[in-house]
matplotlib code that plots the C-alpha trace (Angstrom):
import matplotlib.pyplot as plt

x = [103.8, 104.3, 102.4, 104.3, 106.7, 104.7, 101.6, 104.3, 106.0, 102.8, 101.2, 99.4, 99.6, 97.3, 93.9, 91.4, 90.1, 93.1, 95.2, 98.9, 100.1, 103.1, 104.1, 107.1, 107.2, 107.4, 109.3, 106.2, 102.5, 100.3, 96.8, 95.0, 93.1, 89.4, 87.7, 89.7, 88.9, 85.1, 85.1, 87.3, 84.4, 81.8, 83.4, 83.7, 80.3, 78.9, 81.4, 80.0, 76.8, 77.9, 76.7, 78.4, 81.4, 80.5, 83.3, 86.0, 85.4, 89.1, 90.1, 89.8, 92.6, 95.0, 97.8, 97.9, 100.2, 99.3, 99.2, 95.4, 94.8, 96.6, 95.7, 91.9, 93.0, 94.3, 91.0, 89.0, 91.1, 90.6, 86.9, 87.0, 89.2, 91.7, 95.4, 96.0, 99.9, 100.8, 98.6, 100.1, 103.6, 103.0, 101.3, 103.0, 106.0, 104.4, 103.4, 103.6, 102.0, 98.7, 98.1, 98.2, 96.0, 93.4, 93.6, 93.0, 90.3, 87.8, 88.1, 86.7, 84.4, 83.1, 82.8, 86.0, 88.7, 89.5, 91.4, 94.0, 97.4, 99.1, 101.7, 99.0, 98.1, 101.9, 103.0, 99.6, 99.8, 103.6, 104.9, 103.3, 104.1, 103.5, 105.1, 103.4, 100.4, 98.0, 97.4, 94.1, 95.0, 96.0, 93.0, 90.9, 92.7, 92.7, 89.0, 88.4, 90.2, 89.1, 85.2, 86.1, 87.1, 89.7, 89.1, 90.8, 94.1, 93.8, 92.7, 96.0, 97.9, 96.5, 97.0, 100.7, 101.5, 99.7, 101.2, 104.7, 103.6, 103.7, 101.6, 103.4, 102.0, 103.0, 101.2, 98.8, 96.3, 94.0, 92.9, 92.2, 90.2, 88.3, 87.6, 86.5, 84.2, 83.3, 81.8, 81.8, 81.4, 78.1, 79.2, 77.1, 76.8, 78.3, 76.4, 78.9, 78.7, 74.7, 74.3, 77.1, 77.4, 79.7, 82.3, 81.7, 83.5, 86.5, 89.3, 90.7, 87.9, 86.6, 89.4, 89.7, 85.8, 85.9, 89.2, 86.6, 83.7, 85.8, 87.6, 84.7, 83.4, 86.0, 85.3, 82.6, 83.4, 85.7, 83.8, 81.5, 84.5, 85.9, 82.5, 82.0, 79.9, 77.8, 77.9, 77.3, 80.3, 81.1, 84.5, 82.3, 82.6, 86.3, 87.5, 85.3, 86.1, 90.2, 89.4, 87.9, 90.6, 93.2, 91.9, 92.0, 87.9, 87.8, 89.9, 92.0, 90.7, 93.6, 95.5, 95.3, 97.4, 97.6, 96.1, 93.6, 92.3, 92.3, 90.7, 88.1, 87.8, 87.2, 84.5, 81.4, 79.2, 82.1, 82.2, 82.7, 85.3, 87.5, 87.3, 88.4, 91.4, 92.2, 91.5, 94.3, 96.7, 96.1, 96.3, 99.3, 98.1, 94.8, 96.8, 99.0, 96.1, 93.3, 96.2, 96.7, 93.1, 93.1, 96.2, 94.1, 91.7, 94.0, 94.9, 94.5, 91.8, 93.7, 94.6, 93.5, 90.6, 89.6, 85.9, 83.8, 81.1, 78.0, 80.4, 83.4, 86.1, 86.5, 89.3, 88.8, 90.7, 89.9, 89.3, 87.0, 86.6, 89.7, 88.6, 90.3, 88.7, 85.6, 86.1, 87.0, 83.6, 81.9, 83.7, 82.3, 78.4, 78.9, 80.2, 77.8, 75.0, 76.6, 76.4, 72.6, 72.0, 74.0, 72.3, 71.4, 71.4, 68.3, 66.4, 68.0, 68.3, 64.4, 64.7, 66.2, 63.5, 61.0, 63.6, 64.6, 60.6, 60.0, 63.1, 61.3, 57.7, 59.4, 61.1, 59.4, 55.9, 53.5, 52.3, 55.7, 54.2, 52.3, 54.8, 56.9, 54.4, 53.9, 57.7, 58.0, 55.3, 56.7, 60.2, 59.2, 57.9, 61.1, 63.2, 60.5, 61.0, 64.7, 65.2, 62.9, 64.7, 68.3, 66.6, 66.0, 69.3, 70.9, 68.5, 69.6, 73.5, 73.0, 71.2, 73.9, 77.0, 74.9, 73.9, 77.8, 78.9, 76.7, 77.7, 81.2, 80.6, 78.6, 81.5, 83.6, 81.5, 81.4, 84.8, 85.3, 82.6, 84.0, 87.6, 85.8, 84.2, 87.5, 88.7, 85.5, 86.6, 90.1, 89.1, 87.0, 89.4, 92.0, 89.2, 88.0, 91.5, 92.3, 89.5, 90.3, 94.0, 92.3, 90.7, 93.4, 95.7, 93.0, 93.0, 90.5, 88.6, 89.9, 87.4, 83.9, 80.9, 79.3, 75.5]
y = [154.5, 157.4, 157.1, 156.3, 159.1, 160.0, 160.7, 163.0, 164.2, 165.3, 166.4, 169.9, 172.6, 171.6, 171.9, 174.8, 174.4, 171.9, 173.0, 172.8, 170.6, 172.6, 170.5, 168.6, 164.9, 164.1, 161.5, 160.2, 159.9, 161.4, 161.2, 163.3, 166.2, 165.6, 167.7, 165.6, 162.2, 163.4, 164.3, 161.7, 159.1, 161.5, 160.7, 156.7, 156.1, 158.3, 156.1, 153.1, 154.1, 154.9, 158.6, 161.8, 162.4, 166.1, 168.5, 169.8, 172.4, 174.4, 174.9, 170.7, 169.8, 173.3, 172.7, 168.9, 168.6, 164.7, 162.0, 161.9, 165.5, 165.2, 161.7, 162.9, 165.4, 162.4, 160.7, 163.1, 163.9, 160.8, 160.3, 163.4, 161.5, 164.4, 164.2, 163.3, 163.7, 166.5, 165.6, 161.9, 163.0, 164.6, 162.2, 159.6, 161.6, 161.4, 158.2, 155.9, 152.7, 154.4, 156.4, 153.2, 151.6, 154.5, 154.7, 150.8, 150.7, 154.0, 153.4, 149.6, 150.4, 153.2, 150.5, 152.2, 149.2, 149.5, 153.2, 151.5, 151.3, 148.0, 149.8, 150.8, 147.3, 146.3, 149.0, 148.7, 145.0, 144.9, 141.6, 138.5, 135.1, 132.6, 133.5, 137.0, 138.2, 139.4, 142.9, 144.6, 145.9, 143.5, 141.3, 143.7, 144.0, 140.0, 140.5, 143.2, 141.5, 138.3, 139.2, 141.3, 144.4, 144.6, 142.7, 139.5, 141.0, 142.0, 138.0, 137.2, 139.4, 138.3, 134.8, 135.3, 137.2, 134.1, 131.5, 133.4, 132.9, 129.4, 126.6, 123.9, 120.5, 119.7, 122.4, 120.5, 118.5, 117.8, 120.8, 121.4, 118.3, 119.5, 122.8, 121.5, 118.4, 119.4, 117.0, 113.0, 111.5, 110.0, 106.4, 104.1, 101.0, 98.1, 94.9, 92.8, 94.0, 94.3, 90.9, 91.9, 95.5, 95.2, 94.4, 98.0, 99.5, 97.7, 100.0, 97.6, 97.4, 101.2, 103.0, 102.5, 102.6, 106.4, 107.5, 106.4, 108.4, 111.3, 111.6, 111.5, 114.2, 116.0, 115.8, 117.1, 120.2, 120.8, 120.1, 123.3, 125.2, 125.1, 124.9, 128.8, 130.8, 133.7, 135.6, 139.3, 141.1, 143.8, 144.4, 143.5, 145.1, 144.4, 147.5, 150.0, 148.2, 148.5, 152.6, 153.7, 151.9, 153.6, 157.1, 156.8, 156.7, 153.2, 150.8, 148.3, 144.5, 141.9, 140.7, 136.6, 134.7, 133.3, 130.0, 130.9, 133.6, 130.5, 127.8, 130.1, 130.7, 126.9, 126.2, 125.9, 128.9, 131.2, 133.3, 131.5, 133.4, 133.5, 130.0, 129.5, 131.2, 129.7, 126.4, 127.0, 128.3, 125.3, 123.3, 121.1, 120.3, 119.2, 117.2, 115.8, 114.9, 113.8, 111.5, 109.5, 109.4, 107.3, 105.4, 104.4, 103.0, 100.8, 98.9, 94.8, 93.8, 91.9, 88.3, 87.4, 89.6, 88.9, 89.8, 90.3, 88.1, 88.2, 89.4, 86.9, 87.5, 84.8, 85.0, 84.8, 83.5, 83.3, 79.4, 79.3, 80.2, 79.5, 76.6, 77.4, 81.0, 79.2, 76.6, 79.4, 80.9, 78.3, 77.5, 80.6, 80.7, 77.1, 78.7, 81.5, 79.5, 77.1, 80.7, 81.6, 78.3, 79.1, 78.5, 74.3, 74.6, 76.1, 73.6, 70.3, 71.9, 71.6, 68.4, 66.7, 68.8, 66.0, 62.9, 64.5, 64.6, 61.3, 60.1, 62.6, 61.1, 57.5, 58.8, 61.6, 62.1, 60.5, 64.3, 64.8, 62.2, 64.6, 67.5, 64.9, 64.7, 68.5, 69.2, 66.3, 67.9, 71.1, 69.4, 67.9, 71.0, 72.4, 70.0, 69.8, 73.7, 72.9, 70.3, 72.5, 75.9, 73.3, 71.6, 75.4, 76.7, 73.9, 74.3, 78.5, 77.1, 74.9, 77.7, 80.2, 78.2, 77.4, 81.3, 81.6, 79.4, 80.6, 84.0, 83.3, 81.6, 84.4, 87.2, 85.0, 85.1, 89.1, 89.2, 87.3, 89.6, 92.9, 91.8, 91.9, 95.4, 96.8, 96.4, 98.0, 100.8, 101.2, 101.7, 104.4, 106.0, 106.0, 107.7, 109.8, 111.0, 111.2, 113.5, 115.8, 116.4, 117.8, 120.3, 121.0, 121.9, 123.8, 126.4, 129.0, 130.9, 134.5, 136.1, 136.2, 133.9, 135.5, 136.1]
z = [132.3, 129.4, 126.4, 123.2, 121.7, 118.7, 121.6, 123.4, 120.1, 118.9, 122.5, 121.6, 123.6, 127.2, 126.4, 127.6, 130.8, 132.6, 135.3, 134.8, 137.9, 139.3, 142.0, 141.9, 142.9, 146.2, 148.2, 150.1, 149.2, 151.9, 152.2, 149.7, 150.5, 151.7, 148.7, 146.2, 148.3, 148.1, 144.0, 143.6, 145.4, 143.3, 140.2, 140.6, 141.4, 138.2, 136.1, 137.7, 136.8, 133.5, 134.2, 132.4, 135.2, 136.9, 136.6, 139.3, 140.6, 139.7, 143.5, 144.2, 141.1, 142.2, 143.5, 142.6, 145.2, 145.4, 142.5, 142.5, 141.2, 137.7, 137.4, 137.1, 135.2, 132.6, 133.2, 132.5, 129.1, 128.0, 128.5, 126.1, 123.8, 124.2, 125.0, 128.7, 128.4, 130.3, 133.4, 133.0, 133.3, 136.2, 138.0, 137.0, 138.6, 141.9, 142.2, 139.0, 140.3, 142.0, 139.0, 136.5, 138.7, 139.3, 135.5, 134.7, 137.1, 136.8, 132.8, 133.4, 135.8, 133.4, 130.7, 129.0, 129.4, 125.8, 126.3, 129.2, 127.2, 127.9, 130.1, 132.5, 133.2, 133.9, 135.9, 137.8, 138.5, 139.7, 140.6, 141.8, 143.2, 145.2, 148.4, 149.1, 149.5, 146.5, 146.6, 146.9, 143.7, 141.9, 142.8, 141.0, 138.1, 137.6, 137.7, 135.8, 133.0, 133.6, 132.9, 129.6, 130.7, 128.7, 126.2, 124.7, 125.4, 129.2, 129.8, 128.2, 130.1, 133.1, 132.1, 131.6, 135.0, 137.0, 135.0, 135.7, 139.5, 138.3, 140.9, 141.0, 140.9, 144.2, 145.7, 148.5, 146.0, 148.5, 148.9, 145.1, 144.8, 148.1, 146.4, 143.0, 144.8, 147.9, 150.0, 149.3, 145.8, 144.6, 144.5, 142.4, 144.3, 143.3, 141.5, 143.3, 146.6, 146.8, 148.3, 151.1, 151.6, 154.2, 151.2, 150.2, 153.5, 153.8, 152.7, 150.2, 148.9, 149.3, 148.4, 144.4, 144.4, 145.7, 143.5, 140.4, 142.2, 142.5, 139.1, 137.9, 139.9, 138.9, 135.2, 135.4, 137.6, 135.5, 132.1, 133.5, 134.2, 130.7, 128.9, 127.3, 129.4, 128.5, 132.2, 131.3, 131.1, 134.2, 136.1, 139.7, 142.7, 143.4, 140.8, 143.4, 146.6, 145.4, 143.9, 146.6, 149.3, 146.8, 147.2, 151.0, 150.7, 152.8, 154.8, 152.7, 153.5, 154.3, 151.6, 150.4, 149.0, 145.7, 146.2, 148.3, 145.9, 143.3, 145.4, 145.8, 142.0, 141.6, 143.9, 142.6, 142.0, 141.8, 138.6, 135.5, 134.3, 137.0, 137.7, 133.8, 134.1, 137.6, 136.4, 133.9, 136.3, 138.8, 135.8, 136.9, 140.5, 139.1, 136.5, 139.1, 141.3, 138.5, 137.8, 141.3, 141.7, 138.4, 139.4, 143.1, 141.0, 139.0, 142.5, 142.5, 144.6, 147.6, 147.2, 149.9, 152.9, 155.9, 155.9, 159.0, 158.6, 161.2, 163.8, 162.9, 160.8, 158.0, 155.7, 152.0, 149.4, 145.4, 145.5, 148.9, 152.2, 154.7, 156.6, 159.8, 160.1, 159.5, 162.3, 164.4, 163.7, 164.0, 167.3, 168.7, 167.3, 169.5, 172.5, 172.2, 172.4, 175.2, 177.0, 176.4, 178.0, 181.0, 184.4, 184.4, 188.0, 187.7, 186.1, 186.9, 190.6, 191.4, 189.8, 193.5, 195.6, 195.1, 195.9, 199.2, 199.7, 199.1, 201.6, 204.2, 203.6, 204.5, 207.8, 208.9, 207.6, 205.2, 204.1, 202.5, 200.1, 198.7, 198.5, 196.5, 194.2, 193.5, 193.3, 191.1, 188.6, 188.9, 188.4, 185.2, 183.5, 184.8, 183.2, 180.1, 178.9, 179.1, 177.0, 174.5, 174.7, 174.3, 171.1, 170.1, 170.8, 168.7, 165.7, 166.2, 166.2, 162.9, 161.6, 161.7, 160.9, 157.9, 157.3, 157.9, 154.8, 152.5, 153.2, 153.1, 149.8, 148.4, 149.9, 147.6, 144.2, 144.9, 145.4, 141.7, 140.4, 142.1, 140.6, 136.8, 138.2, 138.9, 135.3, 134.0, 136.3, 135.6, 132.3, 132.7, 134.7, 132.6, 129.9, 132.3, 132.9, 129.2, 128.5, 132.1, 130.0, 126.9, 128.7, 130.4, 127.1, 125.7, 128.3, 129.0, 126.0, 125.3, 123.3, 125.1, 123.0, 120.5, 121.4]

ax = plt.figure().add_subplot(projection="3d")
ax.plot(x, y, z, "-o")
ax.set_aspect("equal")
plt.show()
């Protein structure tokens, strides 16, 4: 992480006022000394305020036995636009990586990204991939540069060290559509199906219906994502959170992976800027997946459904109704009624009461006369409200069986009018999914919109 060799060519002799670090390098890195821990927290948050930094007091930088001693000597050098390359060397001798980042981040957070040499940034950032964790560290680098800190070329650096990390298209798309539209699409429902909605839930029927709901979802998610934002420009809170975790002032938080850190930068309300750059990064698994959701929608309807139809399944075909699944309907509405009118016996059963009364007023007495008279009234408004609830129950039966044709008949017409539907939508899937892949190859803005 040295500067160039004309900057240590040229170094002058160490300016007034610096210690001279005398310590040598060290194998380990232990925990740095609590009056350096406290200026050093003392220091960050007057950068972060964008306050004049207080000076060290001489005892806290002498001996810089540890890495964070000469590398605020180099801070503080170059906040006076004076030449930090002794202190540098040193620390950089002591711990290369932790002095690159401390650098990187106390000059964004102090609104000073544009004095962090390009070095910095790579020695700071290290490796990434796929397969291990992100780092603290690393995490707020990507978002210091992401929201301007370092200007047009820190985006592209960070840029190129995720698209190195490289996600492939094959990386779980489900979860990249779930993170750009959350929840269930907005379906528009469908001319065709208003007159039998229970068209819309069959999954032949269904499933190209929602792929078209949800590329188009995702167009538009992503249409923000890419459109220019003009979010003020500041490094956030993860540059303070990672310095002060760095200098041994708080815990480090559990590292994330990769794709978690850029499902997160998808979802909606997350900041513009990162959700730019992860956008591009995820690029081809939301190409991959933008691309089967318009291929679901290009699916034939069926040549042939079977469509549950008040309760009975009657199988459609393009030219009509199948007339045996509509005999077998009918066969049951007719036995469903035969069963409501289950129970003659009761009726037809008081009907003999006044015969065996009669035969009883001839052989035993003549007052059963009378009794056959009452039971035969009683009988015959018995037998009266039967016949009506059975002319009843057969006008209900006609009634149905009809209901069930003309609803087969209209299922049918739908079916013909959802078929032209699905051309209409294939279509503007295959737009939809046209436009998606521009913004895709234009990839996220580098230089922040003019005001």
């Amino acid at each position: 992480m040295d500067l160039s060799a004309e900057q240590t060519a040229a170094s002058p002799a160490e300016p007034e006022g610096v210690v001279t670090p005398l310590a040598a390098p060290t194998p380990e890195d232990p925990a740095a000394p609590p009056t350096l821990t406290e200026y050093a927290s003392e220091l960050i948050d007057h950068l972060a305020a964008h306050q004049t930094p207080p000076s060290p007091a001489q005892s806290v930088l002498y001996p810089p036995a540890h890495w964070l001693a000469p590398a605020i000597e180099a801070l503080l050098l170059i906040l006076r636009d004076e030449d930090p390359t002794v202190p540098l060397h040193h620390a950089t001798e002591l711990n290369d990586e932790h002095t690159a980042l401390f650098l990187c981040l106390t000059l964004a957070v102090g609104g000073y990204g544009d004095r962090v040499h390009a070095s910095w940034l790579g020695t700071a950032f290290g490796d990434l991939t796929t397969g291990t964790p992100v780092t603290q560290g690393q995490r707020a680098l990507w978002t210091a540069a992401a929201r301007g800190a370092y200007g047009p070329a820190g985006k592209i650096f960070v840029l190129r060290k995720l698209d190195a990390a490289a996600v492939p298209s094959t990386t779980e798309p489900d979860r990249w559509l779930k993170a750009l539209t959350p929840g269930d699409p907005v379906i528009d429902p469908s001319p065709a199906l208003t007159t039998l909605p229970q068209l819309a839930e069959l999954p032949e029927i269904a499933r190209p219906v929602q792929a078209a709901a949800r590329l188009s979802a995702l167009l538009t998610r992503c249409t923000e994502i890419t459109t220019p934002s003009d979010a003020a420009q500041s490094p956030g809170d993860h540059p303070l959170t990672a310095l002060r975790s760095l200098i041994g002032a708080q815990e480090t938080p559990p590292t994330r992976s990769l794709t978690d850190h850029l499902l997160d930068d998808v979802r909606d309300g997350a900041d513009p800027r990162l959700a730019a750059i992860a956008f591009h990064v995820a690029a081809p698994v939301v190409r991959a997946a933008a691309e089967e959701l318009a291929e679901e929608t290009r699916i034939p309807p069926p040549d042939e459904l079977t469509v549950p139809i008040d309760g009975h399944p009657v199988l459609l075909r393009p030219e009509g109704p199948d007339a045996a699944s509509l005999t077998a309907a009918e066969q049951a509405i007719t036995s469903a009624g035969e069963a409501r009118l289950s129970g003659r016996w009761l009726a037809y059963g008081p009907a003999l009461l006044p015969i065996v009364a009669l035969v009883l007023a001839f052989t035993v007495s003549e007052l059963f006369a009378v009794a056959s008279l009452v039971l035969g009234g009683v009988a015959g408004v018995i037998l009266w409200r039967r016949s009506q609830r059975e002319q009843a129950e057969a006008r209900r039966v006609q009634q149905e069986i009809a209901e069930l044709h003309a609803k087969a008949d209209s299922a049918v017409w739908a079916l013909h009018d959802h078929a032209r539907e699905a051309l209409q939508r294939a279509d503007q899937a295959s737009a939809d999914l046209a436009t998606l892949t521009r913004l895709l190859r234009r990839g996220p803005a580098i230089a922040d919109p003019r005001p």
